[in-house]
C-alpha positions in Angstrom: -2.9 3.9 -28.7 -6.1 3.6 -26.9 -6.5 4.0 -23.4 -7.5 0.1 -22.7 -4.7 -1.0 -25.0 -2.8 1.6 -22.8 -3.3 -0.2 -19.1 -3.4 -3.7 -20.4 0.5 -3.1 -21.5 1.5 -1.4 -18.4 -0.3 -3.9 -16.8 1.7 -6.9 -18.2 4.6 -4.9 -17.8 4.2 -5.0 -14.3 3.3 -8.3 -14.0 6.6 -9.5 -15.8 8.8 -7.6 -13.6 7.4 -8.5 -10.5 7.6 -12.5 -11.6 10.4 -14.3 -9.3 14.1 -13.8 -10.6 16.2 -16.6 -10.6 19.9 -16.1 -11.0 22.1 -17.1 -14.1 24.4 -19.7 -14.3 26.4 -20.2 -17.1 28.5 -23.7 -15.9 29.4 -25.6 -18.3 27.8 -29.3 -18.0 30.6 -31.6 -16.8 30.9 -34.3 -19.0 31.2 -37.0 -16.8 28.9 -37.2 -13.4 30.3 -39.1 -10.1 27.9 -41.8 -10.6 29.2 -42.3 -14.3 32.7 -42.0 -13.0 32.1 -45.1 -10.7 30.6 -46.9 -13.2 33.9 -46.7 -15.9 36.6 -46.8 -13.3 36.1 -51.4 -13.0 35.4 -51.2 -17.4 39.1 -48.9 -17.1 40.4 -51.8 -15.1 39.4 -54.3 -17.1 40.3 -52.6 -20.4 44.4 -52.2 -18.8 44.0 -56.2 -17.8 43.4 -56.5 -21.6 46.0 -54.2 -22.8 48.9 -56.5 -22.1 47.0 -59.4 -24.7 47.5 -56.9 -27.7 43.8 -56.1 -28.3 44.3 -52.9 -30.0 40.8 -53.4 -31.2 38.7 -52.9 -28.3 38.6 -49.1 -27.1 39.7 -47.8 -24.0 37.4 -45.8 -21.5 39.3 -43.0 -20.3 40.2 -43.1 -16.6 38.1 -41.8 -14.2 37.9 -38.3 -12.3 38.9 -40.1 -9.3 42.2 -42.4 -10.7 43.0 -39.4 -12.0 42.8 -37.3 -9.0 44.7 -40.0 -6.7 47.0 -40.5 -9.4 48.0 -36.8 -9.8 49.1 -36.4 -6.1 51.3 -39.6 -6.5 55.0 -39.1 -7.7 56.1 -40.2 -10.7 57.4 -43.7 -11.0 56.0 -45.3 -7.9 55.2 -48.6 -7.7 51.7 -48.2 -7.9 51.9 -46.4 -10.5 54.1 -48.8 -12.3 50.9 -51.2 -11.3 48.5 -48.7 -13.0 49.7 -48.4 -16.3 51.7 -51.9 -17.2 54.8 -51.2 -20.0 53.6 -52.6 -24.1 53.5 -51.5 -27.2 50.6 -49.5 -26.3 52.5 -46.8 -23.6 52.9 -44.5 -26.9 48.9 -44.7 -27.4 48.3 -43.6 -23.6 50.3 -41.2 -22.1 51.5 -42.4 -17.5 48.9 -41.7 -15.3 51.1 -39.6 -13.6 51.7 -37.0 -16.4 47.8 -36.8 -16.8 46.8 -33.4 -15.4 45.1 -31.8 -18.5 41.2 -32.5 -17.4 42.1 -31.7 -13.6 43.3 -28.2 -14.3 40.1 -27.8 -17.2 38.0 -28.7 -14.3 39.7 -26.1 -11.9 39.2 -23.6 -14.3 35.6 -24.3 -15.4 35.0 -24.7 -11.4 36.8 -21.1 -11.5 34.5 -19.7 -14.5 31.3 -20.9 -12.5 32.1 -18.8 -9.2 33.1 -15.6 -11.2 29.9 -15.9 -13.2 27.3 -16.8 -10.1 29.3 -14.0 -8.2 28.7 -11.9 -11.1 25.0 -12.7 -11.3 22.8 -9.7 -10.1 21.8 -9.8 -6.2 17.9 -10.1 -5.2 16.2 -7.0 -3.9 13.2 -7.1 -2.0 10.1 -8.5 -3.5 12.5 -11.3 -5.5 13.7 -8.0 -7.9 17.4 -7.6 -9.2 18.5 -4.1 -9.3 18.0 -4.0 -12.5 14.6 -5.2 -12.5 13.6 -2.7 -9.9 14.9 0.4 -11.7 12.8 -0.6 -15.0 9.9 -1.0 -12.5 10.1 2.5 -10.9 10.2 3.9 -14.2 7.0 1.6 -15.3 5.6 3.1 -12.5 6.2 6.7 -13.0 5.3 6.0 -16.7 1.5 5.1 -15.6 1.4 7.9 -12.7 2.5 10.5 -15.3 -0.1 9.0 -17.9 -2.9 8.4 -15.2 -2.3 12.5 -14.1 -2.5 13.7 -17.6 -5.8 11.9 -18.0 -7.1 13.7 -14.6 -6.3 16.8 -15.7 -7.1 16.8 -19.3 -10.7 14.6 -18.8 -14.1 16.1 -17.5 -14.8 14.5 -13.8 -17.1 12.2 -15.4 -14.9 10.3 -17.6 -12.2 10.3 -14.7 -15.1 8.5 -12.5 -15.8 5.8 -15.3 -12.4 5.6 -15.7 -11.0 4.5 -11.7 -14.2 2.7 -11.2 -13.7 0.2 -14.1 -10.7 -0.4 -12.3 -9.9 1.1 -8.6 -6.1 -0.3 -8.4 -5.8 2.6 -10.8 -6.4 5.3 -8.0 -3.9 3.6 -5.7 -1.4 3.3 -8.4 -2.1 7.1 -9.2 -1.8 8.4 -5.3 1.5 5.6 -4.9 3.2 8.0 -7.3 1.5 10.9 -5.8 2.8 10.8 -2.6 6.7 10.0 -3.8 5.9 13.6 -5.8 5.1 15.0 -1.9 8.4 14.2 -1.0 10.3 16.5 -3.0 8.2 19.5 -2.1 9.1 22.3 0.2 5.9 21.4 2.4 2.8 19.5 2.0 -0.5 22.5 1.2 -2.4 19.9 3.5 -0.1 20.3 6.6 -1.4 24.5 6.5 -4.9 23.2 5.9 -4.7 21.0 8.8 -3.2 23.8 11.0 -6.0 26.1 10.5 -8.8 23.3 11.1 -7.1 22.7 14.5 -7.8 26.8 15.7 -11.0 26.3 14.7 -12.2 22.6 15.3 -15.8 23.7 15.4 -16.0 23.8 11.4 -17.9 21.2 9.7 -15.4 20.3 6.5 -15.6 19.7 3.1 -12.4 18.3 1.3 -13.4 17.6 -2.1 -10.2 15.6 -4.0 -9.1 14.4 -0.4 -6.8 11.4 -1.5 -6.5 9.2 1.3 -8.4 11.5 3.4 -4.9 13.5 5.3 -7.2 15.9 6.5 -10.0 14.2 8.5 -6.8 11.6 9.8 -5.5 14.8 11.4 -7.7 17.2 13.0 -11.6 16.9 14.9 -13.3 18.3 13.0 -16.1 16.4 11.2 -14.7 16.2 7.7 -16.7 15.0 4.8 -13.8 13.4 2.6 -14.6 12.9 -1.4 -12.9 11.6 -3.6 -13.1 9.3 -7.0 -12.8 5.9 -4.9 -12.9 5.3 -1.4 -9.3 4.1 0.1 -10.4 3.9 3.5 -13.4 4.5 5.6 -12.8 8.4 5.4 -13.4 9.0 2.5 -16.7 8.7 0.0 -16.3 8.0 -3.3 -18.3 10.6 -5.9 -18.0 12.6 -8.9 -17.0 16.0 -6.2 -19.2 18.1 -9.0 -22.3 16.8 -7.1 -21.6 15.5 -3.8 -23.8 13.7 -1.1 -24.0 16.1 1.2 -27.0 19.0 1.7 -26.8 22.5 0.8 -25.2 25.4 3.2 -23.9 22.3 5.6 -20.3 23.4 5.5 -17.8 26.2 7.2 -15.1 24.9 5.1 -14.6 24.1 1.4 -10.9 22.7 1.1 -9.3 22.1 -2.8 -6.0 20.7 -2.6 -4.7 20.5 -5.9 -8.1 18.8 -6.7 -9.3 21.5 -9.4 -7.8 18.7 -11.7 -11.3 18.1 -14.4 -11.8 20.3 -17.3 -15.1 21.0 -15.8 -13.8 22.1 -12.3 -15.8 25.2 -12.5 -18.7 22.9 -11.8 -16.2 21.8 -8.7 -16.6 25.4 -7.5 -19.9 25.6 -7.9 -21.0 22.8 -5.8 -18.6 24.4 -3.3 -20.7 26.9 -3.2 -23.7 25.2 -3.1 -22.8 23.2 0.5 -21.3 26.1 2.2 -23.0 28.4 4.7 -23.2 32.0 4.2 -19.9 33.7 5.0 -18.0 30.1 4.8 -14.6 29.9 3.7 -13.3 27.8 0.2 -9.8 27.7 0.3 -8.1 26.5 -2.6 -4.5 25.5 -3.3 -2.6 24.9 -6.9 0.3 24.6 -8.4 1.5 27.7 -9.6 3.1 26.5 -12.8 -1.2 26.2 -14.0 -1.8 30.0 -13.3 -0.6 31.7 -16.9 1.5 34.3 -16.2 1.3 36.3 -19.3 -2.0 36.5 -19.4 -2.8 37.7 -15.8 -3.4 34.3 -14.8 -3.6 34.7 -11.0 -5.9 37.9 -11.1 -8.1 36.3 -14.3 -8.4 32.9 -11.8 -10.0 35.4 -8.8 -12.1 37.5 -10.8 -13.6 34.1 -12.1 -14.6 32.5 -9.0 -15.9 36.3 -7.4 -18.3 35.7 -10.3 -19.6 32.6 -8.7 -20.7 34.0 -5.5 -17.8 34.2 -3.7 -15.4 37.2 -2.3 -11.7 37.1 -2.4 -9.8 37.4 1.1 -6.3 36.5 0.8 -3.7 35.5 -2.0 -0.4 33.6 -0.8 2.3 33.3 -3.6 5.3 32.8 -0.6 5.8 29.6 -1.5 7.9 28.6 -4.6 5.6 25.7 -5.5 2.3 26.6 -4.8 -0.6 29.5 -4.7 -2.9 29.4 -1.8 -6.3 31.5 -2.0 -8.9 32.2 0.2 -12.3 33.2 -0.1 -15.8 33.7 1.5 -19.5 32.8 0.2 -20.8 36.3 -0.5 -24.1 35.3 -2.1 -26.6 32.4 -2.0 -26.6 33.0 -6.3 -23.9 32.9 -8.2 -23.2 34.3 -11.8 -24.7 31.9 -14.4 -21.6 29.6 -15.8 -22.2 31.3 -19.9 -21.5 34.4 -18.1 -18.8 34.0 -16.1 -14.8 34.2 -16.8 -14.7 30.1 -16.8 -16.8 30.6 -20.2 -13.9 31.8 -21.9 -11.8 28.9 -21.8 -10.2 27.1 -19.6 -8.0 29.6 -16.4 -5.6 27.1 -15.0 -3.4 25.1 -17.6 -3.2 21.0 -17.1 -0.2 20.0 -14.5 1.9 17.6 -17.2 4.3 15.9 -15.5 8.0 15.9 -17.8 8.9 12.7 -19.6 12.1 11.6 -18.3 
């Protein structure tokens, strides 16, 4: 299925869920309405008036909701009733008013169906969704975040650019299912980011893959914010393989799990490219992309010393995540045909499971 074809389904999807519910009834239509009812009971009349003359020919209107309802709570053999239903050859034909209870105890018990049904009929959530509704919605919506992610990984920046600008509600509908994925982790990479921007508030900042711009919400410094589209006045939207800012302007280069492009060692290049001498990149992934059997953590290092850079620190404390830090060594780095990103690709795509 093609990518288009793709959206446009989850799109109408969405659209179809998120149309007003209205709640199921299942009564059955009474067969007789009170206005009808008021209409037969003086044709009932007349038809008993012309029961006593023998015409047998001329059919007889049931009686009415109503006769029947004040006869029911009469006792037998009362004088109205005597007055109701006068004594001929047709008594045999039309059973005493009084004995007539069949249609009031069918209405008590379709009345009876109706409640159990309504009661039965899923409650509203918010937004006009029944339960039901909502659950197939969440998983809609983890179905396009999963798809969406799999694209950001497994596409070059370029095509993930073309792709969110064609249409932008795709970059909110990526970061809505983002941030419900933040919740489960131990803690947030950005949080230690933002703690070591705050002992040192004189850095100027680069965070290239910011999001919705966490970082330059939450400390002083001046933060340049890229990302794909702009969510807010923080951040500037760019491809962050070339971004608008000039060369050896920044202490700080910040990836946070933004090394997501098949191309991201052009994402380490232009790192390198806007940071001063001696300035820090500092890079944080997942560590389920770092191949373990192939020296993936070591391999990952040695590749971006090759770019200019000099590695500092490795953090593997955390049962999620890798943090690495590193300093600009050199104003050149290692052509890309000769360094370890040449080989093939060091970090493996961050797939979400199908559930």
């Amino acid at each position: 299925m093609s990518d288009k074809r793709m959206l446009a389904l989850l799109k109408k999807r969405k659209e179809e869920l998120s149309a007003p519910s209205k709640p199921i009834s299942l009564a059955a239509k009474p067969e007789v309405s009170r206005n009808e009812a008021k209409s037969i009971a003086p044709a009932d009349k007349k038809a008993r008036s012309s029961s006593n003359n023998g015409n047998d020919a001329v059919a007889k209107p049931l009686p009415s909701l109503s006769t029947v309802s004040s006869a029911a709570k009469r006792p037998a053999g009362s004088g109205q009733d005597a007055a109701a239903v006068p004594a001929g050859r047709n008594d045999k034909k039309r059973p005493a008013v009084g004995t007539v209870k069949a249609p009031v105890a069918e209405n008590a018990n379709a009345a009876a169906r109706t409640r159990d049904i309504t009661s039965a009929t899923p409650p509203l959530k918010k937004g006009g969704l029944t339960a039901l509704q909502a659950q197939m919605e969440n998983k809609l919506q983890g179905a396009q975040f999963r798809w969406l992610n799999e694209k950001l990984y497994t596409t070059t920046s370029e095509e993930a650019m073309d792709l969110m600008s064609s249409d932008p509600s795709l970059f909110e509908a990526y970061h809505e299912g983002f941030r419900h994925q933040v919740t489960k982790w131990p803690i947030n990479p950005v949080d230690i980011f933002v703690r070591f921007l705050k002992a040192h508030p004189a850095y100027v900042v680069g965070d290239f893959g910011c999001g919705d711009a966490k970082i330059a919400r939450s400390v002083t410094n001046r933060v340049h914010s890229f990302d794909l589209v702009s969510v807010n006045d923080y951040v500037t939207a760019c491809d962050i393989r070339r971004v608008p800012v000039d060369s050896q302007s920044l202490d700080v280069a910040i990836f946070s799990l933004a090394l997501m492009g098949t191309n991201l060692a052009d994402f380490l290049r232009e790192a390198h490219r806007t940071l001063k001498k001696g300035g820090h990149l500092k890079i944080a992934e997942v560590r389920s992309r770092f191949d373990e059997q192939h020296n993936g953590i070591p391999r990952f290092i040695e590749a971006i010393t090759e770019l200019g850079f000099r590695h500092k620190h490795t953090d593997t404390s955390n049962t999620h995540f890798v943090l690495l830090d590193f300093v600009k060594s050199s104003d050149v780095g290692v052509p890309r045909t000769a360094s370890g990103f040449a080989a093939g690709p060091l970090l493996k795509p961050c797939i979400y499971k199908r559930r």
